[in-house]
C-alpha positions as MATLAB code, in Angstrom:
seq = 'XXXXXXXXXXXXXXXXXXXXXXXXXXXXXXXXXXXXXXXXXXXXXXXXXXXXXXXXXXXXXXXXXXXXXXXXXXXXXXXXXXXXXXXXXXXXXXXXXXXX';
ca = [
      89.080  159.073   84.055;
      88.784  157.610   80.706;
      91.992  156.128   79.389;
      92.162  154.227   75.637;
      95.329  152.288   75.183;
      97.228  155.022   77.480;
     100.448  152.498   78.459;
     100.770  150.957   74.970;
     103.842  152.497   73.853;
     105.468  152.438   77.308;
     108.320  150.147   78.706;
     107.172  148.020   81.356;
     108.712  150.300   84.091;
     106.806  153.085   82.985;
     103.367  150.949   83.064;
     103.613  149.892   85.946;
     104.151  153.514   87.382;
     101.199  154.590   85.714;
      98.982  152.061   86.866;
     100.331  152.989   90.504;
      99.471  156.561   90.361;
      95.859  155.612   88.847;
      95.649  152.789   91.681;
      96.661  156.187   94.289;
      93.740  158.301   92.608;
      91.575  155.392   92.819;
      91.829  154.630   96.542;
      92.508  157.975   97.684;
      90.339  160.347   95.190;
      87.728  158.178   95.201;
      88.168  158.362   91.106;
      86.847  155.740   88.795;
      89.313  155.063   86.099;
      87.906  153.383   83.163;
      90.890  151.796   80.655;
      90.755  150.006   77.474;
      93.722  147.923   77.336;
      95.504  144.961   75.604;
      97.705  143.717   77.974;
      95.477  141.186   80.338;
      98.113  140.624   83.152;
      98.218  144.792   83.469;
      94.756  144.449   83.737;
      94.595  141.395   85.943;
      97.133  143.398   88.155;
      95.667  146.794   88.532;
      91.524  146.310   87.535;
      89.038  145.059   89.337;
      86.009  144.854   87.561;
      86.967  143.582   83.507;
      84.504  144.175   80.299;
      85.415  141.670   77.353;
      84.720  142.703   73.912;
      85.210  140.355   70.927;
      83.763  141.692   67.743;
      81.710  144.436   68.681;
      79.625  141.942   71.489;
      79.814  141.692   75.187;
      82.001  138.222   76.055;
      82.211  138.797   79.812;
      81.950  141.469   82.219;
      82.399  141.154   86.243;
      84.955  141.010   88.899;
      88.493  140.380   87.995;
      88.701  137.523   89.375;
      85.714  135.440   88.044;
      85.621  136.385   84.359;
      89.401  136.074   84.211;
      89.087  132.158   83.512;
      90.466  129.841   80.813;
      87.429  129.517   78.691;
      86.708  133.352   78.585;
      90.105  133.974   77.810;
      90.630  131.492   75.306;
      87.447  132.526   73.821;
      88.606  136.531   73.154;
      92.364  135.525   72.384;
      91.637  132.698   70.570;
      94.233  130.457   72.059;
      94.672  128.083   74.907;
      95.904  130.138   77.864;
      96.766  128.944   81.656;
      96.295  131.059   84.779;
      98.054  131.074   87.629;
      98.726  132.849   90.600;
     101.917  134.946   90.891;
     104.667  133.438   93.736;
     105.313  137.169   95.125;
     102.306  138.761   94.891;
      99.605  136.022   94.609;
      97.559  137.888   92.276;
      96.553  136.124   89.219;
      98.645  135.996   85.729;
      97.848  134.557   82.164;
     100.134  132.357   80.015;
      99.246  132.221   76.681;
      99.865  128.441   75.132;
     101.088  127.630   71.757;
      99.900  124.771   69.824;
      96.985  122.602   70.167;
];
């Protein structure tokens, strides 16, 4: 499945529910879903293998887990960010940083 931007106008209920049922037809379809997407803790949630694009080049690609860092992230976003790991579910989230 190719999906471009498919939550973006969605509640975060309804995202959540739709990254379920692609998580279901992942695991038990055996599907790949490939998703372009905006919203890095979705994708730090739900993905795991991330592709960072920053003006039309290749920033970082790999599992979730080791491009997901400060410097890569602060590089695309252009802004200091912090991540952490979630106290329920232990998987990773990013805080975006204001200032300097």
């Amino acid at each position: 499945m190719l999906l471009d931007e498919a939550t973006s106008s969605l509640d975060i209920r309804r995202k959540i529910e739709v990254f379920d049922l692609l998580l279901q037809e992942n695991n038990q379809n055996n599907r790949t879903v490939l998703s372009v997407l905006h919203d890095i803790n979705l994708a730090s949630m739900y993905l795991n293998r991330l592709i960072f694009l920053k003006e039309g080049r290749l920033v970082a690609e790999g599992k979730t887990e080791e491009v997901r860092t400060p410097e890569i992230l602060g590089d695309v976003y252009e802004t200091r960010v912090l991540v952490e790991n979630h106290p329920v579910t232990g998987r990773p989230f990013i805080l975006f940083l204001t200032g300097n």
